[in-house]
N, C-alpha and C positions, 0 to 999 in steps of 0.2 A: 873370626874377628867381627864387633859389632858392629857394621856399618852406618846404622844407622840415626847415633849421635853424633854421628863425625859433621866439619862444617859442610856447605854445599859445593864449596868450592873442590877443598879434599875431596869426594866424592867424583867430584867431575873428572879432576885431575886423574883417578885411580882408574876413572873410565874410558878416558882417553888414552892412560898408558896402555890399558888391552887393546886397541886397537892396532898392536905393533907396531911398522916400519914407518907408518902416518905421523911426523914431528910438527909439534903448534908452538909459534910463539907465545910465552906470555901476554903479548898487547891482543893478539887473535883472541886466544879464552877471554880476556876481561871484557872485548869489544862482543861477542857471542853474549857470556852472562849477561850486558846491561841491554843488549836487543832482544834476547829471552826472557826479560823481565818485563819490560815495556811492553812485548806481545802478551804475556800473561794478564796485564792489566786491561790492554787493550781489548784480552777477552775476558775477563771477568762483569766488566764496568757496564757490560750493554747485556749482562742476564737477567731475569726477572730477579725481583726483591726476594721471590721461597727458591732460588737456585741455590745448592751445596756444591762448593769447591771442589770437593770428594767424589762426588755423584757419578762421575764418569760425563758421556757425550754431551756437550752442552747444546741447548736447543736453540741460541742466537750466533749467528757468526760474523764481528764486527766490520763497518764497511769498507775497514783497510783490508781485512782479509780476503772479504767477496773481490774486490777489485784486484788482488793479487792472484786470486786464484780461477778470477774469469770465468765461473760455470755456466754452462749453457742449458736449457732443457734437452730432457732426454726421455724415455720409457723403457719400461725395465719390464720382459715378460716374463712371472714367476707362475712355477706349478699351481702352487698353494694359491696364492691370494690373488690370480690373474696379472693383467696391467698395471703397472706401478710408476705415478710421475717422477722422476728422479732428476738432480742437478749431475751436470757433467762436467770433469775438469780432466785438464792435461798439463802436462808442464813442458815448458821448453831450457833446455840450456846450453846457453847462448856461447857457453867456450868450445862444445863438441858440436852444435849445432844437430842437434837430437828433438823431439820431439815424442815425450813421451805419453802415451794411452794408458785405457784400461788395459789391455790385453797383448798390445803389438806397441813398439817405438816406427817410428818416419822417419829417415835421412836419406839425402841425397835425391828423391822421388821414389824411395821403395819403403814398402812396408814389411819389418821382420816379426813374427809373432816371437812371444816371449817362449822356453824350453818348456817352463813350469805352466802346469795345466790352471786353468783357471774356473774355476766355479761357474762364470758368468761369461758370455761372450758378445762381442758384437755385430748385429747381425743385418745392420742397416746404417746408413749416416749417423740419425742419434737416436738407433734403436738397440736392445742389448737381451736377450736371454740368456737364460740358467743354463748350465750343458744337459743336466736332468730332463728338462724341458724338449731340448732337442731331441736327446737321446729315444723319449717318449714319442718323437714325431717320427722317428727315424723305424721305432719298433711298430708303428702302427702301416708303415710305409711296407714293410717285412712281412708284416704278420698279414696284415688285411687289405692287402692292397689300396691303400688311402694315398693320393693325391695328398700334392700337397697345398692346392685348392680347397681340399675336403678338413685335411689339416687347419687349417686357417679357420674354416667357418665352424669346425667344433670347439675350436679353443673362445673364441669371440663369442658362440654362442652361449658358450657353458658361464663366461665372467662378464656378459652385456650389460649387468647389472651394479656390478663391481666397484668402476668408476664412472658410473654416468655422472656423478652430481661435478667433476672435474674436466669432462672433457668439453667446455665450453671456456674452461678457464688455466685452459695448457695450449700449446704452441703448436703441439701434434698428435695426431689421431693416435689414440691406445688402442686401435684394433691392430692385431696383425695381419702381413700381408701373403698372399702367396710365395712369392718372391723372396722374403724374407725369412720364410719356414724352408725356403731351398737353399738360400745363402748359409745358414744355421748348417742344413743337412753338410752342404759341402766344407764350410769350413771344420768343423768336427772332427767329419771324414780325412779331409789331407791333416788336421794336428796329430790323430790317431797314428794316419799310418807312417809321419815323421817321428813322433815319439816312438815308435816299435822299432825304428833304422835308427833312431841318434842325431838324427837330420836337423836343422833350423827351417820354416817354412820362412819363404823371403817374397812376396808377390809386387806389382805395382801397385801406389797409389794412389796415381791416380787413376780417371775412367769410370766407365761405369761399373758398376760391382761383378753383376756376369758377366763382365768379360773380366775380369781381373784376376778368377783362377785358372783361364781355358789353359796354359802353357803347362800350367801344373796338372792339370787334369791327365795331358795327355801323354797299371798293375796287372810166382806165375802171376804177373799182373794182367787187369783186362780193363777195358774203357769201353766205355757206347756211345756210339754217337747218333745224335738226332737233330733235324731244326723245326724252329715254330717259326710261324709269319707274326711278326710285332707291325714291320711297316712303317717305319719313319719317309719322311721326305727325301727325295733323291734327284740329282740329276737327270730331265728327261733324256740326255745321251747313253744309250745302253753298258753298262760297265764301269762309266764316271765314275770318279770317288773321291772329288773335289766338291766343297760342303756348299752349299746357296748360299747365299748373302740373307734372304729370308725366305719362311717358307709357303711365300706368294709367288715364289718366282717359280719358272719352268725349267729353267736352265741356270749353270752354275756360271760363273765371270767368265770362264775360258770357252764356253758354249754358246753365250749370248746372240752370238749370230744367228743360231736357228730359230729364233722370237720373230725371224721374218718368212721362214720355210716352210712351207705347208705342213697341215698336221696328218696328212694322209702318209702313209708308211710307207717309205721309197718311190716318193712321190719326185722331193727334191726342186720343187719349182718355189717360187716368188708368193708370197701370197698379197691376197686385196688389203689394200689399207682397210683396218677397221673390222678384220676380219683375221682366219688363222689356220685359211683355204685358199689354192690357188684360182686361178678364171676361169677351170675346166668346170664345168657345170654339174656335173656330174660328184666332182669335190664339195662346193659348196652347197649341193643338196644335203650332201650326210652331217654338214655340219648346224644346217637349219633345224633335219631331226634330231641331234643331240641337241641343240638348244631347247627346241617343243621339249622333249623327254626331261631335260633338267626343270622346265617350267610346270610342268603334268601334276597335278592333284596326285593321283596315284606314288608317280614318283618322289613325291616332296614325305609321303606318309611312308613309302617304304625305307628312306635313307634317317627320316625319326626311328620306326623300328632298331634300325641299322644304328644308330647313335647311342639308342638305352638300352648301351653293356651291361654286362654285370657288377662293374666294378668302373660306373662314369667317371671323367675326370672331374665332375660339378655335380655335388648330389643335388645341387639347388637348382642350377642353370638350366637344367632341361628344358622346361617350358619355355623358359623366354629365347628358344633359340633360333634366330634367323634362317633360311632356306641355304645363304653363302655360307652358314657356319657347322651346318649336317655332313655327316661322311657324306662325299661324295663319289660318282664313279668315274672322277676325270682324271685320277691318281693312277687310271688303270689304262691298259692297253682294250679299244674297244672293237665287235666283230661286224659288219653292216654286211646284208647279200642284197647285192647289186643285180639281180636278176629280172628286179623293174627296173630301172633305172630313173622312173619321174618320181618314186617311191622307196627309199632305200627301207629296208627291214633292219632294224637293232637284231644280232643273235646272239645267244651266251656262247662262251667259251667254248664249250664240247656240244657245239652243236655244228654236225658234217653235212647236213641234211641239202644246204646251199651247192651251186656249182661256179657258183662267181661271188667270191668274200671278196672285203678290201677291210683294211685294217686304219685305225687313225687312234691318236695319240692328243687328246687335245689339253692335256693339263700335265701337270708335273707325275714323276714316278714316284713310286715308294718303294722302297728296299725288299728285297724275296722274305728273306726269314732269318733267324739267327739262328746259328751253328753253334750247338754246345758237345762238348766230350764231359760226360760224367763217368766215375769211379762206381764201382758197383754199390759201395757203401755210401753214396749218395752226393760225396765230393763232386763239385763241379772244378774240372780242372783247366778248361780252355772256352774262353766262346766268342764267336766271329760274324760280321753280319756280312750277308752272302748278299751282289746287289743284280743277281739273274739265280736263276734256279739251281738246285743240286748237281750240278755238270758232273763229272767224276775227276774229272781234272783239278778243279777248286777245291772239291772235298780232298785229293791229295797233296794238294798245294798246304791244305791248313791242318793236315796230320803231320807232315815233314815239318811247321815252323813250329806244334804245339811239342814235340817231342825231337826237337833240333839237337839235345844234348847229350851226348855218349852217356848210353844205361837207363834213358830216362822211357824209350821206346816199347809200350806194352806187349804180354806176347799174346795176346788176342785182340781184337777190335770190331767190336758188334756194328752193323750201319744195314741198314735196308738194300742198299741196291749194294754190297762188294761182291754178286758175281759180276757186274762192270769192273770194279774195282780191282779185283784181283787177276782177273785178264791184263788190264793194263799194266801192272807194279809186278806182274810176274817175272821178269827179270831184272827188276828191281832190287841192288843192294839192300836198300835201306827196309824193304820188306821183306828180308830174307827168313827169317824169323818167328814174323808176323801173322798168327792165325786172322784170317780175314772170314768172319763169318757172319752169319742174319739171324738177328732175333729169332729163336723160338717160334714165336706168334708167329712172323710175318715168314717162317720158314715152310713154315704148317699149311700158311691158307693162300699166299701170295706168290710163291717161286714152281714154275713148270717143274714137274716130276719126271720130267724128258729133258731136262735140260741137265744133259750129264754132269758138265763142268762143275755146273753147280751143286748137284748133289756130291758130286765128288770133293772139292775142292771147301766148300760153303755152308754144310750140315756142321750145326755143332754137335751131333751126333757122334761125328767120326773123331773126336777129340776125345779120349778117357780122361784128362783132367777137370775137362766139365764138366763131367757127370757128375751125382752127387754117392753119397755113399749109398752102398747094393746095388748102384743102376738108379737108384729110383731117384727121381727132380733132379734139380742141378746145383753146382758150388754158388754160382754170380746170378745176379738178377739182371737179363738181357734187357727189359725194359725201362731200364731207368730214366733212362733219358727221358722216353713219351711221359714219363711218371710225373718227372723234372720239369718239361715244358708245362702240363700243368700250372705248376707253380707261376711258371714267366709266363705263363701268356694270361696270368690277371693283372699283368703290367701294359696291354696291349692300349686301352682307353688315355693310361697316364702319359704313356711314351711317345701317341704318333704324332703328336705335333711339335714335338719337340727338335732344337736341334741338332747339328749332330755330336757336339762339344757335350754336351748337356745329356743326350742322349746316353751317351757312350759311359760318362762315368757315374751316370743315378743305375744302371743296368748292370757295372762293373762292381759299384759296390754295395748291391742288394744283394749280390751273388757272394762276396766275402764275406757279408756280413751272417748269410745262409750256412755259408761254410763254416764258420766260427760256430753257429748253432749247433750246427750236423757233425763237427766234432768232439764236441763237448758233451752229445748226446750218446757218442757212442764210448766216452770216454766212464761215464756214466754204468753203461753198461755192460762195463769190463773187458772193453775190447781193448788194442791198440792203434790207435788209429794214423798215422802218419802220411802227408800227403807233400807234393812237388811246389814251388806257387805256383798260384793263380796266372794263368797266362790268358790277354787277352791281345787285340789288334788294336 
């Protein structure tokens, strides 16, 4: 049937009946046609004199429209053409009391994103990126350990040129922010992993933007396990795991008390106003030498060393960095020998050489290391930040929650120290099972050859399913893990100041994201690859 000489009205009528169980008065349609028509004029009337009807997008839009449609400035960051000034509009309707975006609607104080993925996101008050865009900051975050500081100042530097002649005569700066290349990252990240569950992503609206996703934030076999030191910020109370308020402070809300205890280690007295030692003289000698020490030429040049990683959080920032803004060693537990006593001596860690150490603590902690279990074939299947050292207790504490689930329990488990390990879980159900044995490497060069249990119990030797075919190498690759920290600990510059909200799910889903890589890689390669999720704490 030929539609297209029929009147306008027919037309409309034929269009309206597909829309089903939706019924329109007749006064409704004629009252629509005659304000659809007036709008049409209203836009026609104000385009230039060479504008065609036909033409598609019109380049004026009349001032009844602007005023109905309320656009505000915005910036738009695209791959291709960098910075882009763009108008912003929403619409409210006033019968459901909705409030709708680009990308998410507002009711009630909450913000629900929309199911359907969107092209462009928003990624600031009235700022918005490509998902491509992100997705590109996300892969360079993966691939080459980039900041998302570093992030920023590549994107800015590569289009500085782009819109100069504009940014004098827009509202808001077309550079991007740090901040804003992390907002991007995480929002992404939770639409991804709601679209893959079927989920709606629903957060608050208001507040500040980082904080607005922390709730949501907080994703014959053999496994190995190993940890690397990253180092975030920590409660100075040993074992805390209650987060700082920021990460200037020493102590967490529930700990604030000790901001007045001496910083000497089981010291437990009062300290002097103005200070962070008690009146014992002997106290506030070593804390005069840590000060000299923090102030030392020497020292200000060693903790710059110490600052240019490999992989800075500021490729630019270097130079202009303060003396307060260098690692420093006040994060750390420090050793004094007290054997002058009008002269305290700094000593390193593994130096026994003293007969009278004293120990002090004069700044906040940072976490021991992160605990990961990878799969031989490169799966990271669990990882946990340990906030004291490798105990054996801890490490079985996070093998029982990573493998809580009936069948899910590997039947060997690589780790450096399980002749501790296996001592203890030796009458252990839940390690009944359970080959507990040591690397290879660290079997070879590191474990007494006198220490029966262990060669009995701990040789992967004595295992025939690890061996590989004729005897000769083996089926699993023992060292994955140390292979694996590699990878994490070029995250070590981006991550320690972070915190611990922030921390937890940029670490969480670098590692998903790895994963997704590493199976696709082997899928590639005609393997099969299939894996448990991702379990973290």
């Amino acid at each position: 049937m030929d539609t297209a000489n029929q009147p306008t009205i027919t037309r409309l009528l034929n269009g309206l009946r597909q829309l089903g169980n939706h019924s329109f008065t007749f006064e409704q349609i004629i009252r629509f046609v005659t304000l659809s028509s007036r709008l049409k004029n209203d836009i026609i009337l104000v385009q230039p004199a060479d504008f065609r009807v036909n033409s598609g997008r019109q380049p004026v839009l009349p001032p009844a429209v602007q005023q109905f449609l309320s656009p505000r400035q915005g910036v738009l960051f695209t791959m291709d053409a960098g910075p882009i000034p763009v108008w912003v509009i929403h619409l409210y309707c006033e019968r459901c009391r909705v409030n709708y975006h680009h990308n998410y609607s507002v009711h009630e104080g909450n913000r629900t994103y929309y199911n359907k993925a969107s092209d462009i996101l928003q990624i600031g008050e009235h700022q918005f990126a490509e998902t491509r865009l992100i997705n590109q900051w996300i892969n360079m975050m993966l691939l080459s350990w980039t900041s998302a500081t570093n992030c920023a100042r590549i994107y800015n530097l590569t289009f500085q040129n782009s819109a100069l002649h504009l940014q004098d005569k827009w509202q808001f700066n077309l550079e991007v922010t740090s901040d804003q290349v992390y907002d991007g990252f995480t929002l992404l990240s939770l639409l991804e992993d709601c679209g893959g569950r079927g989920a709606t992503l629903t957060v608050p609206h208001t507040g500040l933007a980082k904080n607005r996703f922390t709730e949501t934030k907080t994703k014959t076999s053999v496994v190995v396990m190993d940890g690397i030191t990253l180092g975030r910020r920590c409660c100075g109370v040993p074992n805390c795991k209650i987060s700082l308020r920021t990460n200037h402070e020493r102590f967490c809300p529930d700990h604030s008390n000790y901001n007045t205890v001496c910083a000497i280690t089981n010291c437990g007295r009062t300290i002097v106003e103005g200070t962070k030692t008690c009146d014992i003289p002997e106290h506030q000698r070593i804390e005069e030498t840590h000060t000299e020490r923090g102030k030392a030429r020497f020292q200000l040049k060693e903790r710059l060393r110490r600052s240019n990683l490999a992989h800075p959080n500021d490729s630019v920032g270097i130079d202009d960095l303060s003396a307060t803004q260098l690692i420093d060693d006040d994060a750390s537990e420090e050793l004094y020998d007290l054997s002058q006593p009008d002269a305290p001596i700094p000593l390193t860690q593994d130096n026994t050489s003293s007969s009278k150490r004293i120990r002090a603590q004069f700044g906040g902690r940072r976490t021991h290391n992160e605990q990961i279990i990878v799969a031989p074939c490169g799966i990271i299947k669990a990882r946990e930040t340990f906030y004291n050292a490798e105990a054996p207790k801890t490490v079985i504490e996070m093998i029982k929650r990573t493998f809580q689930h009936p069948g899910t329990m590997p039947n060997h488990l690589f780790f450096d120290n399980n002749c501790q390990i296996a001592k203890i879980v030796k009458n252990d159900p839940v390690f009944q099972n359970v080959g507990l044995t040591v690397d290879v490497f660290h079997f070879k060069c590191k474990h007494s050859k006198t220490d029966t249990f262990c060669q009995e119990n701990c040789n992967p030797a004595a295992y025939p399913e690890l061996i590989g075919v004729d005897g000769k190498g083996w089926y699993f690759n023992s060292s994955i893990a140390e292979q694996t920290n590699c990878w994490l600990g070029g995250y070590q510059a981006i991550c320690r100041e972070m915190g611990v909200d922030r921390y937890d799910f940029f670490l969480d889903e670098m590692i998903r994201r790895r994963n997704i890589m590493t199976l696709e890689k082997l899928s590639r390669s005609g393997m099969m690859p299939g894996t448990e999720p991702f379990t973290y704490e």
